[in-house]
DRENTORKOL-3810 file (N, C-alpha, C; in nm, 4 decimals):
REM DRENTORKOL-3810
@n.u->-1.6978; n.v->-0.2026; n.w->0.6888; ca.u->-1.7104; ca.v->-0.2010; ca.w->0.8322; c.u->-1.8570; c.v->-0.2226; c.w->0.8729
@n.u->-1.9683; n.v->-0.1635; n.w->0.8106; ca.u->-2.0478; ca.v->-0.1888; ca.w->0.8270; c.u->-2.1355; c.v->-0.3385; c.w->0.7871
@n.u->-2.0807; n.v->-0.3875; n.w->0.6730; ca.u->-2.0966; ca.v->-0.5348; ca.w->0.6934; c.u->-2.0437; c.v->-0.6433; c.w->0.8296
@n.u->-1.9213; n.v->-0.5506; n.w->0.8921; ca.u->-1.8856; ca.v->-0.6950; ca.w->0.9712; c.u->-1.9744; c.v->-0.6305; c.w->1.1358
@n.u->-2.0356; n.v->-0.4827; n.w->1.1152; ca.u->-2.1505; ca.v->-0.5463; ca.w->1.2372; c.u->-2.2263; c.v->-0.6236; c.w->1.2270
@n.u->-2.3089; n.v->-0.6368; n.w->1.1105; ca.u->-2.4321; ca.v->-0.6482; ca.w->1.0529; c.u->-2.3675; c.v->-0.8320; c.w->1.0783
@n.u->-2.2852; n.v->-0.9128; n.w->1.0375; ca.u->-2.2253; ca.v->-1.0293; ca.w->1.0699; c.u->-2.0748; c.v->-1.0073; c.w->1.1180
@n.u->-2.0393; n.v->-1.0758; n.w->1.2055; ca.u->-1.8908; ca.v->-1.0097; ca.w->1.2734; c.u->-1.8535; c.v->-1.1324; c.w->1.2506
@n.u->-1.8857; n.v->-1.3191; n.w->1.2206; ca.u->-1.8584; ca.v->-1.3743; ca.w->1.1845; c.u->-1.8481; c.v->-1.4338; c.w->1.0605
@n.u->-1.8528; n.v->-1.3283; n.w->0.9740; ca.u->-1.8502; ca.v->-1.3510; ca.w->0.8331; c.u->-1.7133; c.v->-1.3486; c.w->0.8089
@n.u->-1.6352; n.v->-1.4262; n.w->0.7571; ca.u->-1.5093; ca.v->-1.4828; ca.w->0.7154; c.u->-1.4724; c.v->-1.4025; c.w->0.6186
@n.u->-1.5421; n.v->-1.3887; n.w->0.4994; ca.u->-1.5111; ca.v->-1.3515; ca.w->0.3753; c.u->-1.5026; c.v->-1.1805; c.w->0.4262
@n.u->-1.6142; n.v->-1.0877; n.w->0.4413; ca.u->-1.5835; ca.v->-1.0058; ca.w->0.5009; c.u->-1.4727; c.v->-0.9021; c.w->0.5895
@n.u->-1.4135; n.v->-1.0157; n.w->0.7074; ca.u->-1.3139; ca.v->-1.0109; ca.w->0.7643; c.u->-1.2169; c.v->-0.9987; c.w->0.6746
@n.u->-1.1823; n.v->-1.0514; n.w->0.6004; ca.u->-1.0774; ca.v->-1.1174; ca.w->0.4995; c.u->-1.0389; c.v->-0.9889; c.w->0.4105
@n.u->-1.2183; n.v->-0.9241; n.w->0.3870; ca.u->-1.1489; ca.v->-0.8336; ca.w->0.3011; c.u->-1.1030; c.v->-0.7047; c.w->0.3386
@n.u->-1.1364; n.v->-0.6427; n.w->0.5080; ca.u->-1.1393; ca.v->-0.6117; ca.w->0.5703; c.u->-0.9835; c.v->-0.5750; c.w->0.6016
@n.u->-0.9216; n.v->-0.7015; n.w->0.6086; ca.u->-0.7652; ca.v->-0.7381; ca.w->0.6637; c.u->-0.6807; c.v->-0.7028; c.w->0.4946
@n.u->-0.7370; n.v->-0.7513; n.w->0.4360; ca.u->-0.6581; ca.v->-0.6967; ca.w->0.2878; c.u->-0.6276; c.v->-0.5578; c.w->0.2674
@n.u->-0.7572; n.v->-0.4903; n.w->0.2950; ca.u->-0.7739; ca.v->-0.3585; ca.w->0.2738; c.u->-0.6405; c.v->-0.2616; c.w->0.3822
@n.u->-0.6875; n.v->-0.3101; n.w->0.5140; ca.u->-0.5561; ca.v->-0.2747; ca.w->0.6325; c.u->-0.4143; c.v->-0.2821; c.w->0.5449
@n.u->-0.3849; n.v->-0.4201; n.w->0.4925; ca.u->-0.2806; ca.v->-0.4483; ca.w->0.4610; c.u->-0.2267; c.v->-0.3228; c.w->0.2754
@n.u->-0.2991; n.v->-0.3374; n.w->0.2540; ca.u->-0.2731; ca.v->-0.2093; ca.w->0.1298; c.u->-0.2786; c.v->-0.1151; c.w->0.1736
@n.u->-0.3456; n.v->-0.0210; n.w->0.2805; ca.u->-0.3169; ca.v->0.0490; ca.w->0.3643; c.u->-0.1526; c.v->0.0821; c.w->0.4332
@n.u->-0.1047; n.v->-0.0307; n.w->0.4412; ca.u->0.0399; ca.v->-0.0264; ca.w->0.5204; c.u->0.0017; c.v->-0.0490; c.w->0.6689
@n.u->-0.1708; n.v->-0.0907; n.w->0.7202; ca.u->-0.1701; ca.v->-0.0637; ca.w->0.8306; c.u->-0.1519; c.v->-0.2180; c.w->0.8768
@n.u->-0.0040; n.v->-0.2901; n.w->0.9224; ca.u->-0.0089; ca.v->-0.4342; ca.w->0.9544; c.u->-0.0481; c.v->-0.4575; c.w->1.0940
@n.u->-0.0828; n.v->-0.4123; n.w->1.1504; ca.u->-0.1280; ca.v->-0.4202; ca.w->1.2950; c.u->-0.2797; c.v->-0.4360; c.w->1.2992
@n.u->-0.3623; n.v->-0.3381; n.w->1.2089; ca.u->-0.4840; ca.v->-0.3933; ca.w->1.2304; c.u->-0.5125; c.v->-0.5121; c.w->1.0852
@n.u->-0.4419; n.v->-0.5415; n.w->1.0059; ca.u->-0.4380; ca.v->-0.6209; ca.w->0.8919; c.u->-0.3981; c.v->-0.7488; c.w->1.0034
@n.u->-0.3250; n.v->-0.7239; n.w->1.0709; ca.u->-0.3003; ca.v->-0.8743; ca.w->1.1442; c.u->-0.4178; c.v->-0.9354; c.w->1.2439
@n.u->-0.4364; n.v->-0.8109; n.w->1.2951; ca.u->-0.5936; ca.v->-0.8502; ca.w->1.3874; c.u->-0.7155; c.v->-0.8908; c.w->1.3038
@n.u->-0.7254; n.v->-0.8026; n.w->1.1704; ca.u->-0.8578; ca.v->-0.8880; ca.w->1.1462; c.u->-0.8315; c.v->-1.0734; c.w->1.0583
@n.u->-0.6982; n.v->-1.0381; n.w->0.9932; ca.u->-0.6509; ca.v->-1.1647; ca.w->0.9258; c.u->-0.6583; c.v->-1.2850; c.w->1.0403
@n.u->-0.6578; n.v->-1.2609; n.w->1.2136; ca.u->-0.6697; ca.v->-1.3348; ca.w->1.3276; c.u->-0.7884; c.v->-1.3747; c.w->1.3491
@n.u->-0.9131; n.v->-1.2880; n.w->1.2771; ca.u->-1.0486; ca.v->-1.3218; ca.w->1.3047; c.u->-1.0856; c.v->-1.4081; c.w->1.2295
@n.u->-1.0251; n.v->-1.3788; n.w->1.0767; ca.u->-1.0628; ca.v->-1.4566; ca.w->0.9619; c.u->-1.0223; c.v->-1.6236; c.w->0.9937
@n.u->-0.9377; n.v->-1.6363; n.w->1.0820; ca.u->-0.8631; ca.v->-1.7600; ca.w->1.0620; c.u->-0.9565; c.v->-1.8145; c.w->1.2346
@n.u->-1.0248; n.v->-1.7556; n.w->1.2913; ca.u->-1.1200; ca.v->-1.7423; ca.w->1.3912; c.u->-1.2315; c.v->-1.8509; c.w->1.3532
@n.u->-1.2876; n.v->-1.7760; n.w->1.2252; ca.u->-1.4264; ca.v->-1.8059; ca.w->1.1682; c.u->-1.3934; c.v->-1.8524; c.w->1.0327
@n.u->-1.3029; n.v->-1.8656; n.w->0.9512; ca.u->-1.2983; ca.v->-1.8803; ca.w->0.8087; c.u->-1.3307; c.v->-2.0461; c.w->0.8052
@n.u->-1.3475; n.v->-2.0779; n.w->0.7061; ca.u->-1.3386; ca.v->-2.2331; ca.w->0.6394; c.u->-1.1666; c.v->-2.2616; c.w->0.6324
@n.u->-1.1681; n.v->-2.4086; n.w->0.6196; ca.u->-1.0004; ca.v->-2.4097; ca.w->0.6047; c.u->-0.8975; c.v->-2.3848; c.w->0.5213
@n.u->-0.9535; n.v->-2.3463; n.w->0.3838; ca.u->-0.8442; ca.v->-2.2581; ca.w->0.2828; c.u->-0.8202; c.v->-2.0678; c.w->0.3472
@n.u->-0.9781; n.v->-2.0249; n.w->0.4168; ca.u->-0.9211; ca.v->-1.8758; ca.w->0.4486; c.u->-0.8653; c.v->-1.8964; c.w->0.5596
@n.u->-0.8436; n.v->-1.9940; n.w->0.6436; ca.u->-0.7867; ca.v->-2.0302; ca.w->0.7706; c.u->-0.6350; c.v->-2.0486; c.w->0.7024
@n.u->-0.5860; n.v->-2.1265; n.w->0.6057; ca.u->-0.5119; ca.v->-2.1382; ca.w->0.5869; c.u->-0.4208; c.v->-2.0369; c.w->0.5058
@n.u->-0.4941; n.v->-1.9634; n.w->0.4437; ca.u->-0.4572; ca.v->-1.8458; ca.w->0.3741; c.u->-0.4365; c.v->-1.7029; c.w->0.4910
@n.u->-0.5105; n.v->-1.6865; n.w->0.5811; ca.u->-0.4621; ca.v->-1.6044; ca.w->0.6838; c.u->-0.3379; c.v->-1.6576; c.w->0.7674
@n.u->-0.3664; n.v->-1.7627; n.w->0.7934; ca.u->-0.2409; ca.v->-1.7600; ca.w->0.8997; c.u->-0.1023; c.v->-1.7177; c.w->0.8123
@n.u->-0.1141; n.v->-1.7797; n.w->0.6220; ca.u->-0.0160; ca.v->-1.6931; ca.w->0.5686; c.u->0.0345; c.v->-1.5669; c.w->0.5634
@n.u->-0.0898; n.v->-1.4890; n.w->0.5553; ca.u->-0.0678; ca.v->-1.3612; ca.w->0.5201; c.u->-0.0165; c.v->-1.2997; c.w->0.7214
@n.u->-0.0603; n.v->-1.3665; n.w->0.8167; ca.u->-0.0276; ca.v->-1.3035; ca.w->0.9528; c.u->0.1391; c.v->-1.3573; c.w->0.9294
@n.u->0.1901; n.v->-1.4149; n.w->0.8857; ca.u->0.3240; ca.v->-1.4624; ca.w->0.8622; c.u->0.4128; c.v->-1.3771; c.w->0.8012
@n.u->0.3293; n.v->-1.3610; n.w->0.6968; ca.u->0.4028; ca.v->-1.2711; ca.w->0.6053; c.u->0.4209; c.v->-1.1262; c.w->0.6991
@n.u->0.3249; n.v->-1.0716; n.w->0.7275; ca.u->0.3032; ca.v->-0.9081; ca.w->0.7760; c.u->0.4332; c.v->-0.8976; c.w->0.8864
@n.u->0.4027; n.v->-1.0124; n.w->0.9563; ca.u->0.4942; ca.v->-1.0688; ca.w->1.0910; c.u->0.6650; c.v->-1.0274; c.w->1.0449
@n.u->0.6590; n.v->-1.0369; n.w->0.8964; ca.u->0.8209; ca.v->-1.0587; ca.w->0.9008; c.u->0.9058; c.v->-0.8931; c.w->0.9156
END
């Protein structure tokens, strides 16, 4: 958490951020940050989030 003040557009960050939510069980904020990642990511974590917001979704 404290990395994504320090950059809030750091992709990779976000990413791991949203993983962590998601092992958590918490899919609500795993979906919000997996939304940021796909915000700011390059186009494989762009493309890899919108999976995982798919998946959580179901």
């Amino acid at each position: 958490m404290r990395a994504e003040k320090i950059n809030p557009k750091d992709y990779i960050v976000l990413g791991n951020i949203a993983q962590g939510y998601k092992l958590k069980g918490d899919n609500k904020k795993a979906i919000e940050y997996y939304e940021k990642t796909a915000e700011f990511g390059d186009e494989k974590a762009k493309k890899y989030a919108k999976q995982q917001i798919a998946e959580l979704k179901q």
